[in-house]
C-alpha positions in Angstrom: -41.3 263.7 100.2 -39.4 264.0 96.9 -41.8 263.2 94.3 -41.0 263.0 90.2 -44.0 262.0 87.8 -43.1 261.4 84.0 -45.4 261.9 81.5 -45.5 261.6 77.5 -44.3 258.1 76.4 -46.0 255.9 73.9 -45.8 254.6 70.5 -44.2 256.7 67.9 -43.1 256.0 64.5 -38.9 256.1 63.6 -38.5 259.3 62.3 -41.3 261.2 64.2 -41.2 263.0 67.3 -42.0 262.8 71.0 -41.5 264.9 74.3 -41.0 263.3 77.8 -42.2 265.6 80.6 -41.5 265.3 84.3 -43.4 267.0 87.0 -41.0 267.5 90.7 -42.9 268.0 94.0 -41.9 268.2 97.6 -38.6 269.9 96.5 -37.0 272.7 96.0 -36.8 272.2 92.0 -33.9 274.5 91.2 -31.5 273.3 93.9 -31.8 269.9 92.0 -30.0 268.7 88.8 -32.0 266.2 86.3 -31.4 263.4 84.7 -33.1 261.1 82.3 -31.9 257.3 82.5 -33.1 254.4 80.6 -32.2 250.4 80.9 -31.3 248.1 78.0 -33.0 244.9 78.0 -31.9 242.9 81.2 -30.0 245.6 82.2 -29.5 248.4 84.6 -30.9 252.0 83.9 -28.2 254.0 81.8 -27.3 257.3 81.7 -29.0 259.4 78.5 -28.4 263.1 79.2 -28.6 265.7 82.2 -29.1 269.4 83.2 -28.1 271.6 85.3 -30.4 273.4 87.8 -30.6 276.7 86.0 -30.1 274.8 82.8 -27.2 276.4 81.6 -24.8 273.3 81.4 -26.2 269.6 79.8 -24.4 266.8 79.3 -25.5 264.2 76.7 -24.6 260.7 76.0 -23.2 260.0 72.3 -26.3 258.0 70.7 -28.7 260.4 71.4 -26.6 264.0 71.0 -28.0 265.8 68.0 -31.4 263.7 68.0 -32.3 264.5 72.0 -33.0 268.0 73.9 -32.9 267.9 77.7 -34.8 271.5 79.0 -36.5 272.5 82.0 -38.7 275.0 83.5 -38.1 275.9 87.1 -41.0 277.7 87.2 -43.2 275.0 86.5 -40.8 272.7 88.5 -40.9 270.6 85.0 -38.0 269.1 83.2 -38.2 268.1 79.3 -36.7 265.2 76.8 -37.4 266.3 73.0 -37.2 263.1 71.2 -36.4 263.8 67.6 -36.3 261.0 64.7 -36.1 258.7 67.4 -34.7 255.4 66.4 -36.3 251.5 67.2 -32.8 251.1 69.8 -34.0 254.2 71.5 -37.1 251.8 72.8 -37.1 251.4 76.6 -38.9 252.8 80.0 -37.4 256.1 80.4 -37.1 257.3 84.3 -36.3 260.6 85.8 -34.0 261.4 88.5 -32.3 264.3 90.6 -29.2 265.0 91.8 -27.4 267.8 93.8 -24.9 268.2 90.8 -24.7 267.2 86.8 -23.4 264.0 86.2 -23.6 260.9 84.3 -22.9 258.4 87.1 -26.5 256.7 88.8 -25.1 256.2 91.9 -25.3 260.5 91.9 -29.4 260.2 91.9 -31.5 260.3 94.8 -34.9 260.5 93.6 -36.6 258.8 90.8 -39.9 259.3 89.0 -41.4 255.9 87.9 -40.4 255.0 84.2 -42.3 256.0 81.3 -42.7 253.7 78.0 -41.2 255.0 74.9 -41.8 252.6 71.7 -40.2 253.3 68.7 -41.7 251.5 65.8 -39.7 251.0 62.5 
């Protein structure tokens, strides 16, 4: 079984810094791309950024380019979101996913970790 743990969320201050982690199991990690999603509230999970599977190629959603770093680690089956001067909108349960291919659309995910909080206080 496809497993994806995330790691890392919690309280940080606008401004300040923060760094996701998420651990895969059960795959093979560098057949998969990543993805990191989060919902607005009421809404469905949204598309933030996503990586390759060597990690040459990412693909970022407007509001968070320049402020966000997607990276992974095949050899520790690990993918990364650098949260820098993170902003109160940027508040939400951030989830994990892969996918046989970069992309933006959800529908492209198979597996999914199970959320992460990130608060962002002003």
């Amino acid at each position: 079984q496809v497993q994806l743990v995330e790691s890392g969320g919690g309280l940080v201050q606008a401004g300040g810094s923060l760094r996701l982690s998420c651990a895969a199991s059960g795959c093979t990690f560098s057949s998969y791309a990543m993805g990191w999603f989060r919902p607005a509230p009421g809404k469905a999970r949204e598309f933030v950024v996503a990586i390759n599977w060597s990690g040459g190629s990412t693909y970022y959603e407007d509001s968070v380019k320049g402020r966000f770093t997607i990276s992974r680690d095949n050899a520790k089956n690990t993918v990364y979101l650098q949260m820098n001067s993170p902003k109160p909108e940027d508040t939400a349960v951030y989830y994990c996913a892969a996918s046989r291919g970069i992309q933006s659309d959800i529908r492209g995910y198979a597996y999914w970790g199970q959320g992460t909080q990130v608060t962002v206080s002003s």
